[in-house]
Each structure stands twice: as structure tokens, then as C-alpha cells.
N, CA and C atoms as an extended XYZ file, in Angstrom:
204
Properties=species:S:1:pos:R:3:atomname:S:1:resname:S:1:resid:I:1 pbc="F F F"
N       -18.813       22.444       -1.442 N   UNK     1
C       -18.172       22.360       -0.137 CA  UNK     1
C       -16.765       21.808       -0.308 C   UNK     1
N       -15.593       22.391        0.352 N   UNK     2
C       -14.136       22.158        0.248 CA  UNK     2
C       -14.475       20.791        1.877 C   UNK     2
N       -13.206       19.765        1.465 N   UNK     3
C       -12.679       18.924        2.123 CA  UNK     3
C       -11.532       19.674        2.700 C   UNK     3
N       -10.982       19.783        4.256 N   UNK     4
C        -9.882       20.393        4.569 CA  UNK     4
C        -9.060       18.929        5.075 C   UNK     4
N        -7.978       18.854        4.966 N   UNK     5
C        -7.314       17.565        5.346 CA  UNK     5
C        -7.017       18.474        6.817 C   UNK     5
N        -7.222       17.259        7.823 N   UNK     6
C        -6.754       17.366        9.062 CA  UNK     6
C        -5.392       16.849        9.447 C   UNK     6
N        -5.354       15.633        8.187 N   UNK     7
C        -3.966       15.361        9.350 CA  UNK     7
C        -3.130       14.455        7.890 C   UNK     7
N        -1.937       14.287        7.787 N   UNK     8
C        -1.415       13.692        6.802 CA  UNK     8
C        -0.542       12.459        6.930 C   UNK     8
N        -0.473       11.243        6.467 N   UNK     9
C         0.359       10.511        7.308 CA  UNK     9
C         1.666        9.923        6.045 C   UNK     9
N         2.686        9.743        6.007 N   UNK    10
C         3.104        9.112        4.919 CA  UNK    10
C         3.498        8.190        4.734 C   UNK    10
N         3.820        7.128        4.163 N   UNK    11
C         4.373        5.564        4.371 CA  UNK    11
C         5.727        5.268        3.552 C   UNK    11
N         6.462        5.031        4.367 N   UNK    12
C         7.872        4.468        4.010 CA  UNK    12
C         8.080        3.006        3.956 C   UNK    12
N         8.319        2.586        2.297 N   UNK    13
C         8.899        1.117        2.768 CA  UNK    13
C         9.894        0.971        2.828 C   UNK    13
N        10.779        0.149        2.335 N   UNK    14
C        12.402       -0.422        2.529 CA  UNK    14
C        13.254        0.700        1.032 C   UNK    14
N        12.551        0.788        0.386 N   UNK    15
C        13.123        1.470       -0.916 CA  UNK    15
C        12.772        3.274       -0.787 C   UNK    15
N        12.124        3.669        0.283 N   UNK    16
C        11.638        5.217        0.089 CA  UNK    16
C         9.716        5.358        0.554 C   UNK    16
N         9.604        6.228       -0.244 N   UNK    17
C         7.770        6.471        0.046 CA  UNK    17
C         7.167        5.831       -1.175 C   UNK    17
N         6.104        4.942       -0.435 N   UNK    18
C         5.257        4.327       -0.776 CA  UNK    18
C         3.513        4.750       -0.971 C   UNK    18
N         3.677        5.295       -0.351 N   UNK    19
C         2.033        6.060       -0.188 CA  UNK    19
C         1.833        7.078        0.834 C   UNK    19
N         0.344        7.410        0.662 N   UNK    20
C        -0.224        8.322        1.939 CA  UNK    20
C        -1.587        7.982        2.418 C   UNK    20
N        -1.463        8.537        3.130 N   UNK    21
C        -3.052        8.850        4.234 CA  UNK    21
C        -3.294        9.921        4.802 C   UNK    21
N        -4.243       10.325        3.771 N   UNK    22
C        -5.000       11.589        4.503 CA  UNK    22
C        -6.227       11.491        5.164 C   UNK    22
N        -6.770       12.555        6.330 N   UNK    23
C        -7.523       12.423        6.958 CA  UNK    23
C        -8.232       13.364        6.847 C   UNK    23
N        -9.381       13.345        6.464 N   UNK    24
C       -10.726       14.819        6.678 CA  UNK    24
C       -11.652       14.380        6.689 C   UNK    24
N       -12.812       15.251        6.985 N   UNK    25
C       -13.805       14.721        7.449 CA  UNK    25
C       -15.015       13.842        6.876 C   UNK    25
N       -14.192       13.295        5.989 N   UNK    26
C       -15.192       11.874        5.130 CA  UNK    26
C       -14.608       10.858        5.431 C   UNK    26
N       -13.239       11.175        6.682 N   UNK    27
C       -12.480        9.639        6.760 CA  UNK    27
C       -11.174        9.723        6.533 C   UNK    27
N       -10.755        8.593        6.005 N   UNK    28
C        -8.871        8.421        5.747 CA  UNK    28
C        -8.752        7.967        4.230 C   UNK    28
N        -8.430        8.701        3.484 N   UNK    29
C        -8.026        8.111        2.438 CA  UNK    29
C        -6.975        7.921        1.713 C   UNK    29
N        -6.896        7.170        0.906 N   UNK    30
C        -5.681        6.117        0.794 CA  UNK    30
C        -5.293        6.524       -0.446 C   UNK    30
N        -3.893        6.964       -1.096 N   UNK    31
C        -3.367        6.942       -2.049 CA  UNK    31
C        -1.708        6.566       -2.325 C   UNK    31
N        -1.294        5.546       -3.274 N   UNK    32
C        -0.007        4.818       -3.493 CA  UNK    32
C         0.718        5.963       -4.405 C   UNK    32
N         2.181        5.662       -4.419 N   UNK    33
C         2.392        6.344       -5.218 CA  UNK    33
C         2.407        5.942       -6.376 C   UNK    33
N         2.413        7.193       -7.383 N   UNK    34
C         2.438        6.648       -9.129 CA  UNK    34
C         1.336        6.680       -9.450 C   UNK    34
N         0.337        6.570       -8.661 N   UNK    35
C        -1.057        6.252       -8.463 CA  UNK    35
C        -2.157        7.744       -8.894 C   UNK    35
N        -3.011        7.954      -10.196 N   UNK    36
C        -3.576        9.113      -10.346 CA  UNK    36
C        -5.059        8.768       -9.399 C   UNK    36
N        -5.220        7.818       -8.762 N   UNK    37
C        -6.204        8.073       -7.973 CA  UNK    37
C        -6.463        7.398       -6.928 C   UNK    37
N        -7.180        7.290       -5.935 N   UNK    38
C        -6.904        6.614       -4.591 CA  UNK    38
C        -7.009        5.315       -4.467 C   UNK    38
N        -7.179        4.481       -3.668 N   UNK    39
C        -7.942        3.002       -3.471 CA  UNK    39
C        -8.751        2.914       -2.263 C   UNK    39
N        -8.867        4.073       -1.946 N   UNK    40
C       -10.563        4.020       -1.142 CA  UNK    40
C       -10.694        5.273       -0.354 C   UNK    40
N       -11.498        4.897        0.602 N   UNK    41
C       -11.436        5.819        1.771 CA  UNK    41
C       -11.966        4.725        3.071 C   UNK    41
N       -11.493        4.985        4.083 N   UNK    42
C       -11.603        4.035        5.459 CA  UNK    42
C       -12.049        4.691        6.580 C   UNK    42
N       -13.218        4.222        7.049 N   UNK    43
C       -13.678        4.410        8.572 CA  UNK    43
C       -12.454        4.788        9.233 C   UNK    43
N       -11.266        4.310        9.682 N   UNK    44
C       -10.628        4.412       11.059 CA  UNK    44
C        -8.746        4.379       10.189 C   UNK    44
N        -7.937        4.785       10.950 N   UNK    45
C        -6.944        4.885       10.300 CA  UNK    45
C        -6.010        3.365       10.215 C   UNK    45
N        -6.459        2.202       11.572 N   UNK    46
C        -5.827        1.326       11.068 CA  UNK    46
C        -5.757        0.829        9.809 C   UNK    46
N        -7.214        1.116        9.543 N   UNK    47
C        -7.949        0.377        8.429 CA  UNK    47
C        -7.217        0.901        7.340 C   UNK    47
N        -7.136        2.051        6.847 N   UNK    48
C        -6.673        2.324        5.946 CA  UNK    48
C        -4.857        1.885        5.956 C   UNK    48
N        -3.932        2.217        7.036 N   UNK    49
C        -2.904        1.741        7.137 CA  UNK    49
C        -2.957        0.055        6.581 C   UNK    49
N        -3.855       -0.696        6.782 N   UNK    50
C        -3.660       -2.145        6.170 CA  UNK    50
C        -4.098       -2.168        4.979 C   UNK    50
N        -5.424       -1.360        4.420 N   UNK    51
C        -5.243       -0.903        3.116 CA  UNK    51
C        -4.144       -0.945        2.652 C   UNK    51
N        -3.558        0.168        2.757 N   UNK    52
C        -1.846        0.623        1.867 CA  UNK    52
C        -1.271       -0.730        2.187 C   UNK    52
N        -0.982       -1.411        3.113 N   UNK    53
C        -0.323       -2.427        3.115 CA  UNK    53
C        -0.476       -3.385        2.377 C   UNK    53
N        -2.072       -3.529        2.150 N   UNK    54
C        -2.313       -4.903        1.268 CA  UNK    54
C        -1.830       -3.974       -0.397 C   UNK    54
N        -1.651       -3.164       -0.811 N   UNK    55
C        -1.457       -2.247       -2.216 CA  UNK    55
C        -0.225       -2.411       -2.170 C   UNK    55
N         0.606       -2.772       -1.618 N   UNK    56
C         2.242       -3.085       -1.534 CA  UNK    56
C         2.562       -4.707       -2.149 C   UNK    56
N         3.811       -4.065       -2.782 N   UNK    57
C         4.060       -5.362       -3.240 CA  UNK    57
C         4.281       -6.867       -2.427 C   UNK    57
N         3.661       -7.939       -2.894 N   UNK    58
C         3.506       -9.257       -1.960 CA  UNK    58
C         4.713       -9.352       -1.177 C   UNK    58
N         4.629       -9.968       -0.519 N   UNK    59
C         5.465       -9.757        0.687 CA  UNK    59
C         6.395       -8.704        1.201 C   UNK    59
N         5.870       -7.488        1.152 N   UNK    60
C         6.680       -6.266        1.547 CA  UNK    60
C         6.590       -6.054        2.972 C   UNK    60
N         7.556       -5.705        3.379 N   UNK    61
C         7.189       -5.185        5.021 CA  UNK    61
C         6.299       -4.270        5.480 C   UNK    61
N         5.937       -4.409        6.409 N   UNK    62
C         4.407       -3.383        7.112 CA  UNK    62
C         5.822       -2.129        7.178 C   UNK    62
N         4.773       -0.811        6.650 N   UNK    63
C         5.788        0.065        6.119 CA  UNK    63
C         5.981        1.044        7.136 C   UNK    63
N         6.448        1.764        7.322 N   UNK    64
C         6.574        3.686        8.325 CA  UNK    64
C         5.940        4.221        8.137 C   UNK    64
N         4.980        4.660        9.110 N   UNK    65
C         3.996        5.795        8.857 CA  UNK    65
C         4.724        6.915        9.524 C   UNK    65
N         4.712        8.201        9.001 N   UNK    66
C         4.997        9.158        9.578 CA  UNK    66
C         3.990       10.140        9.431 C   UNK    66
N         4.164       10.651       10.755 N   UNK    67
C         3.098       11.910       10.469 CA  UNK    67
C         3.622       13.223       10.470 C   UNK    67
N         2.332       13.889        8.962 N   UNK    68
C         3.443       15.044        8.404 CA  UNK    68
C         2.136       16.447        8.705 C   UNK    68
């Protein structure tokens, strides 16, 4: 069975893109960049948005999500 992504989100910090969030139907999952594999998958999209946030370097700003 194929996963279809529904929806894509991307995260901007102060220096460029930082990560993503994709959404299909197992959830939101989370991948940084540089990164060959994810750091999870999340019930709900805040969740994963604070995911990526806590994967950012210590004290980085809560980043831009855009949706792509």
C-alpha cells in the first residue's frame, strides 16, 4: 500500500529551511534537514510543529511554517 502525502508544510528559521512536515494518512511526519531519516511521526500537526522545534538548535526561534 502507497502513503499519498496530503499536505506539505515547510519550516523556515532565521538562516533559511530547516525542516518539513508532511501529512498522510498515518499522521504528520517530521523530517530536519541534512537528516536521512525522520524523528517521528505525530498525532496532530501542532505536535509535530514543536517536534521540529525542539530538533532546532537550543535556543532558536519558533520557526515559519509554510504551506507548500
Amino acid at each position: 500500500m502507497s502513503t499519498k502525502t496530503l499536505a506539505l508544510w515547510v519550516a523556515y528559521g532565521t538562516n533559511g529551511v530547516v525542516g518539513s512536515i508532511r501529512h498522510d494518512d498515518e499522521g504528520y511526519t517530521v523530517t530536519m534537514v541534512g537528516s536521512d531519516t525522520t524523528t517521528g511521526k505525530y498525532p496532530s500537526l501542532a505536535s509535530a510543529k514543536g517536534a521540529l522545534h525542539s530538533h532546532m538548535a537550543p535556543g532558536s526561534d519558533w520557526p515559519r511554517f509554510q504551506e507548500h
